[in-house]
N, C-alpha and C positions, 0 to 999 in steps of 0.2 A: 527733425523737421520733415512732416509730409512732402512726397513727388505733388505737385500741381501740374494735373490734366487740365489742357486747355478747353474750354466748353465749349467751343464749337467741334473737339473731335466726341462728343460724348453726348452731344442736344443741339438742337437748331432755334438757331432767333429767328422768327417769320419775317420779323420788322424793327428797324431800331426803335427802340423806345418801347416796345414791348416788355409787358412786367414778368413774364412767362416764358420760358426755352420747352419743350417736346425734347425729351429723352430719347436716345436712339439707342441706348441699350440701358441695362437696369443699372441705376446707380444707388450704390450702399450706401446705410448711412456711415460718416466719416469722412464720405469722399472729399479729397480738396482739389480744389477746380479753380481755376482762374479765366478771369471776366474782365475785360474791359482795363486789364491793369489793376485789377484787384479778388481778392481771395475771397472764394466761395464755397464754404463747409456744407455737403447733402447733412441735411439733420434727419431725416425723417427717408426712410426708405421711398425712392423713386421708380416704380417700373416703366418699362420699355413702352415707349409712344406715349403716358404721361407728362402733365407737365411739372415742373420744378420752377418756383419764385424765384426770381433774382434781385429781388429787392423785398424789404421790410413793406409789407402792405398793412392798415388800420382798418380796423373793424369796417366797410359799408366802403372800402373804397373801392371803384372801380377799377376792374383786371382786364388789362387788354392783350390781342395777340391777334395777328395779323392784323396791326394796327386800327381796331376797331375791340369796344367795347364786350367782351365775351360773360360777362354779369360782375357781384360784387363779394367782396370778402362777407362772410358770415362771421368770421372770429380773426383775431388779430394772426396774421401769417408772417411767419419769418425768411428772409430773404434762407434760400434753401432747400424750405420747406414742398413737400408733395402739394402740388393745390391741385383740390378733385370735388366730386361730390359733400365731404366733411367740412371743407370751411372755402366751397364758391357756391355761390345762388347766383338766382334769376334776377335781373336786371329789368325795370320796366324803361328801355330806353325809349326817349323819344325823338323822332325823326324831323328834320327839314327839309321834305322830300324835294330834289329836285329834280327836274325835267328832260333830257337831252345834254346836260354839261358835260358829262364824259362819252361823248360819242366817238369813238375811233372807228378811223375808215379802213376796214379789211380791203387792199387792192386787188382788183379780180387777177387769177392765178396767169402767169405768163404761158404757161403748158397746159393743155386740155389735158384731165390724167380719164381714162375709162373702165369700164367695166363690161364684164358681159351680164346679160340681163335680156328678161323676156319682154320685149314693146309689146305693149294693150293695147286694144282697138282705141281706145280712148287718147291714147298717147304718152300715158303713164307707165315706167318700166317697173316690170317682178324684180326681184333677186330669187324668185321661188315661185314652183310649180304645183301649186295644189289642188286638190279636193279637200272641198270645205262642206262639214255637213252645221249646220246649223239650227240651233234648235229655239223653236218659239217660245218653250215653255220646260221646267224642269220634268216633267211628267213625260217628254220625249227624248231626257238627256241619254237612259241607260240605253235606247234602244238604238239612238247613234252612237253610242261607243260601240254597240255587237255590231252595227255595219262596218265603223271603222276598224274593228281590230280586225275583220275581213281581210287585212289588206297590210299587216304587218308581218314583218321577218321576209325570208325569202322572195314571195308571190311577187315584190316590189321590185325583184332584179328584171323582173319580165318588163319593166318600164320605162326603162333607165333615164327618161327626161322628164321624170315627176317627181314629185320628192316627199310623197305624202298622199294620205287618206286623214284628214285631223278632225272630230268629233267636238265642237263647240259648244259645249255642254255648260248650262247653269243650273243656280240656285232660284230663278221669280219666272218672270211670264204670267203668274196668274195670282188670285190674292191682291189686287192689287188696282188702282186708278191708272188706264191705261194714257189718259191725259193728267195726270200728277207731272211733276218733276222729276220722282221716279221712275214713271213707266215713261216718259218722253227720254231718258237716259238710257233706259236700257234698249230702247229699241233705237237710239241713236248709235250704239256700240254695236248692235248685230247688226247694222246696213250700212254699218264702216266695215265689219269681217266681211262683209257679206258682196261688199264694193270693193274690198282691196286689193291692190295689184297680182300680189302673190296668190290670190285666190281663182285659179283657171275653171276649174268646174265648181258648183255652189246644189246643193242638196238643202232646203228651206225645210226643216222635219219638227211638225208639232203634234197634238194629242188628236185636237177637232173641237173641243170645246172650250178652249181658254182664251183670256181675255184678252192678251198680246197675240193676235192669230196670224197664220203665214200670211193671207191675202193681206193684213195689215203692214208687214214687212217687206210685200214684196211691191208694195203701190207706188208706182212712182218711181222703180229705184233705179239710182243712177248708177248703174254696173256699167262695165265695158263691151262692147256691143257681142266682144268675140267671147265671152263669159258663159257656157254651158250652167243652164240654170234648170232644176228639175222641184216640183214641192209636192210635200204626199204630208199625209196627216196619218197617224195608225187606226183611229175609228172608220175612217175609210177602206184603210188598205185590205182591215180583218185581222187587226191586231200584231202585238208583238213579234210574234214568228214570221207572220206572212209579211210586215214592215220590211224585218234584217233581210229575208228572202229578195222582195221586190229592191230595196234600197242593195242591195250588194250587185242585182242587176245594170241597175241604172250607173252606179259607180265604177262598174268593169266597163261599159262601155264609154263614159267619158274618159279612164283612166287609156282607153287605144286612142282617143280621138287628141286626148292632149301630153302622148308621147308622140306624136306627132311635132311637136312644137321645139323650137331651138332656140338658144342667146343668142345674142347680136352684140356688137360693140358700141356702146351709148355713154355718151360723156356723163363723166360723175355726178354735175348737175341733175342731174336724174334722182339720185339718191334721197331721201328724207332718214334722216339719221335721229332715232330716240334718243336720250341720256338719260339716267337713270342709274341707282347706287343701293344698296342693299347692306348690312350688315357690314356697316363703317365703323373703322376705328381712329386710333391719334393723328395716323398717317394719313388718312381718307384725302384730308385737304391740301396736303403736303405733297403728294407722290398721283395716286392715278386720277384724281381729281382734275389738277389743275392739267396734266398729262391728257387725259382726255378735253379739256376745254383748248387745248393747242391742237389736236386732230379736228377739234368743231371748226376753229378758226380756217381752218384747209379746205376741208369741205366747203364752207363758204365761199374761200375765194375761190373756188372751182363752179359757185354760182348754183351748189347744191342746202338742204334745209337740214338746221339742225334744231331738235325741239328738246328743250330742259322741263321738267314738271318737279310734282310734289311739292305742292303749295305749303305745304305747312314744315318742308326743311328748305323754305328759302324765306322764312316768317323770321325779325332779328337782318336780314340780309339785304330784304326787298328796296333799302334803299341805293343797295349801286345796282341793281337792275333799273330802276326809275332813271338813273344818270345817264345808262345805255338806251336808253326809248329812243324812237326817232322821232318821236314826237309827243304831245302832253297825252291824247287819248290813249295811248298805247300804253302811257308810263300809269294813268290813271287806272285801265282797265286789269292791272293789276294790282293796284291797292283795295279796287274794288272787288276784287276774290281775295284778297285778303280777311278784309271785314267781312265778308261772309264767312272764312271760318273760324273767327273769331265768336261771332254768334254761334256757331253748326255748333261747336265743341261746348259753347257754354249753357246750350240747352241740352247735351249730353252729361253736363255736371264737370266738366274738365276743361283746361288750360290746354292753352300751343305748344306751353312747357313739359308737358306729360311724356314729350316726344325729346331728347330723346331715348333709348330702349335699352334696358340689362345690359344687353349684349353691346351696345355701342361705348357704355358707361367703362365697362369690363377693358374696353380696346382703348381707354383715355381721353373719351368726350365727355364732357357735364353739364353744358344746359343747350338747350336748341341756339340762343345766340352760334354760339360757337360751333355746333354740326352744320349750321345754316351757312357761315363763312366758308365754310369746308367745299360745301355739298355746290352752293355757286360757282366754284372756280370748274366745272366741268362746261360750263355755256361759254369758257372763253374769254374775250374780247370784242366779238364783233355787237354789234348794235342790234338792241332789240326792236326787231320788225313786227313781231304780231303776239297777243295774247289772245288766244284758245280757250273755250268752255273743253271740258271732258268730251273727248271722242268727237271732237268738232272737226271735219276735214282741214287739213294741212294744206294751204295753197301759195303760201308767202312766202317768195326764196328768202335765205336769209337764219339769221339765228332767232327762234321764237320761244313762249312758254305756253304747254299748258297744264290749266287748274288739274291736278289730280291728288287723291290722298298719297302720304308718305307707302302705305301699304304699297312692299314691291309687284306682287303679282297685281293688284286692283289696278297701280299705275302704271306699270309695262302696257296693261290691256287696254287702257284710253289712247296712252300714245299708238297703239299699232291700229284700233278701228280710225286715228285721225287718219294714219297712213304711211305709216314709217314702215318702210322696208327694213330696216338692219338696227338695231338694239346694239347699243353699249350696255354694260351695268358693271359698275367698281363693286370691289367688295375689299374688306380688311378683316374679317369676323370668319368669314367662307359661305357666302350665298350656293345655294347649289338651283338658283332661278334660271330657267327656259324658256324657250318660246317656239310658237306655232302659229301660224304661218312666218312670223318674219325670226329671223337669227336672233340667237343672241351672242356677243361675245363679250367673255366673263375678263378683267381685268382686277387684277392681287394687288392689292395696294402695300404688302410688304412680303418679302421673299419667303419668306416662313410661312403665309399662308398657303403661298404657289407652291413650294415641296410638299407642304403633307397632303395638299387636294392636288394633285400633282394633274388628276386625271378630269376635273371638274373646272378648270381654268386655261383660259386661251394667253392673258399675256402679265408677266410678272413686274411692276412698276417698281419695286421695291429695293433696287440698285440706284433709286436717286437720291435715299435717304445714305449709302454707302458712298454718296459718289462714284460708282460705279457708269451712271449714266445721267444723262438731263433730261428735264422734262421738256424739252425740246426733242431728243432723240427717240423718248417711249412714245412722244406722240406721235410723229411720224412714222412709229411701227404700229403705233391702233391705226392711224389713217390708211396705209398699207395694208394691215389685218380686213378693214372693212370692206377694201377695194378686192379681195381675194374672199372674202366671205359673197360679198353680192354677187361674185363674177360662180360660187356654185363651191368652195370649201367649205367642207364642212366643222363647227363647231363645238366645241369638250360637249356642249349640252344637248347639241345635236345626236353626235355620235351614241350619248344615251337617252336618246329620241324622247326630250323630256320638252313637254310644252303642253299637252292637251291639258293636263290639271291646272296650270295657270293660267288656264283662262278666266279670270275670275272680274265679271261688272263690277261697278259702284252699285251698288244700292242705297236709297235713298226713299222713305219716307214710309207710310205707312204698311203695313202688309196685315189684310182683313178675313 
């Protein structure tokens, strides 16, 4: 007579009545397991953060886990059995959206908690001190990187209250309808870099003949009044050489003018906190997920903003964000970025389902339902206050979303031109994603990821799956991590001064 392991020391139920347990370590087949006061034989090998059936499920029946529908049996599964990609599909559920029913009240925090941070003319705080070169047009990207590599390694201790020379370099600007959706996008993200807090000096650098041109970037813009702004175009200047020449000038002189500058002590509220997830696996929604959606809750009630995106992994989900709306236009204007990517993707020839990715599949996710379940439990609890187009200024305390692709770098960089000072990003797979101007810090959704990137990761969630901690505890160590990040600690991804390559737009629509 087999030993009978009990299943909850060997897999996790999210929810009773769930058809599904998450494996937390591999289980053979043979294993005998005990459930509920009855006996459960692995048939079929289980790996670690997979799931395992605990019940007889029929060909088309619906599989749930975290008590919502995650799609349906493709072939008849036996209680036991691995359910993965081979016998779960896509579900076309359909929704009864509703409005504000689940609104729960975040109470504003009884302790003011702070941070140091640099106050903007404007009344907006940094967590970061930059130089920002920004470029109108891909045809002036390489010639901002030669100013900004100016100004790496050592030259920088000469500064010591700046934190940065960063090269915002793209792929468009020209090629292009500068009144399309696409060129009104991309120059909606360079005049969020170009306006955000972390941005102290601002270098506006394009060719001189392209169709997104500086004077078009810089009309109007609602920067902060104390914002050193300089623009040079290189058919102007006399070309490439004499550009990096004049541009490295202008740049040593704001880089004396804004060490100069110091933190202050400015309540949390201050803060605009991105979320954001990368290279998730089984654990994603289990461990740093919902661990970071209890640091969001905090920062909220500290009367600070936290903004969720990546439209298309919270596609399957979108209806307990509608329950969290504080109101119908709120809960609407998300269904309506919905249905638009439902259209975008199916004049690209592809589904919502396409998403999600090898590598997520590899970690124990199988259909976007189910990454979508995951990927929402990082926004929390508290009520949603606002939906955001792509790189639409951030102005509504509170927990909000905005539209951006699942694509991590594409979607880091909408959230930061909205205006987010300090980046979360969960990973279970191993993201090695940065950022520039604002931080990021990297959160391991299982302990094994955190040992072997040991050096690429700021904080390890992966003791809630051990009981080792709660997701109560890991969150109050992201919300602490944050409040020491903005206050000028530096970051695994900082440390290897990774951000200028992710800066990467949405692009969007023709290019001629």
């Amino acid at each position: 007579m087999p030993d009978h392991a009990e299943l909850r020391d060997v897999a996790l139920l999210l929810r009773d009545g769930d058809d599904v347990a998450v494996a937390t370590e591999d289980l053979a087949r043979g294993r005998a397991l005990r459930h509920g006061g009855t006996e459960l034989t692995v048939v079929t090998e289980v790996p670690r953060g997979h799931k395992i059936a605990l019940r007889d499920l029929g060909t088309g029946a619906q599989i749930h886990k975290y008590g919502q529908v995650i799609g349906r049996a493709t072939t008849a599964i036996r209680a036991g059995e691995h359910v993965h990609a081979h016998n779960l599909g896509m579900d076309a559920v359909e929704h009864d959206y509703e409005f504000g029913t689940g609104v729960v009240s975040i109470p504003r925090a009884a302790t003011t908690r702070t941070f140091e941070g640099f106050r903007r003319a404007d009344g907006r705080v940094g967590t970061r001190n930059f130089v920002g070169i920004v470029t109108s047009v891909n045809c002036s990207a390489s010639t901002a990187r030669m100013i900004a590599d100016q100004f790496r390694g050592p030259i920088m201790e000469m500064y010591p209250h700046v934190d940065g020379v960063v090269a915002l370099a793209h792929d468009s600007g020209c090629g292009m309808v500068p009144a399309s959706e696409g060129g009104q996008l991309l120059r909606r993200t360079l005049r969020g870099y170009a306006t955000h807090p972390n941005i102290g000096g601002l270098i506006v650098l394009g060719l001189g003949c392209e169709m997104l041109g500086v004077e078009a970037l810089l009309a109007d813009l609602d920067a902060p009044a104390d914002t050193l702004i300089e623009r040079m175009t290189i058919q102007d200047t006399g070309g490439i050489r004499a550009t990096v020449r004049a541009g490295t000038t202008v740049v040593r002189a704001m880089l004396e003018r804004l060490d100069e500058r110091r933190r202050e002590t400015v309540p949390a509220s201050e803060l605009v906190l991105g979320l954001n997830c990368g290279g998730s696996d089984g654990y994603s929604g289990i461990t740093a997920n919902p661990a970071l959606g209890r640091a969001s809750d905090l920062l909220v009630a500290q009367g600070g903003i936290s903004v969720l995106a990546e439209t298309p992994e919270v596609f399957g989900a979108e209806h307990l964000l509608t329950r969290r709306a504080v109101d119908r236009e709120v809960g609407q204007r998300l269904l309506d970025r919905i249905a638009w990517w439902h259209k975008y993707v199916e004049a690209g020839g592809g589904t919502l389902d396409n998403n999600p990715s090898p590598g997520n599949k590899a970690g124990g996710l199988t259909t976007i339902l189910e990454k979508s379940l995951g990927a929402v439990a990082k926004g929390g609890a508290a009520p949603l206050a606002a939906v955001y187009e792509y790189a639409e200024r951030i102005t509504e305390p509170g927990f909000a979303f905005m539209d951006t692709p699942g694509y991590d770098p594409v979607s880091v960089t909408g959230l930061v031109a909205g205006g987010a000072t300090v980046v979360c990003f969960t990973t279970g797979r191993g993201s090695v994603l940065g950022g520039k101007p604002a931080p990021v810090i990297k959160i391991a959704t299982n302990t094994e990821i955190f040992e072997r990137m040991r050096e690429d990761m700021d904080i390890d969630a992966g003791g809630i799956v051990t009981g080792a901690t709660t997701i109560d505890a890991v969150g109050e160590e992201i919300f602490e991590t944050i409040l020491a990040v903005a206050s000028g600690k530096v970051t695994a991804s900082e440390d290897l001064d990774l951000g200028r390559d992710e800066f990467v737009p949405w692009q969007l629509g023709a290019v001629t």
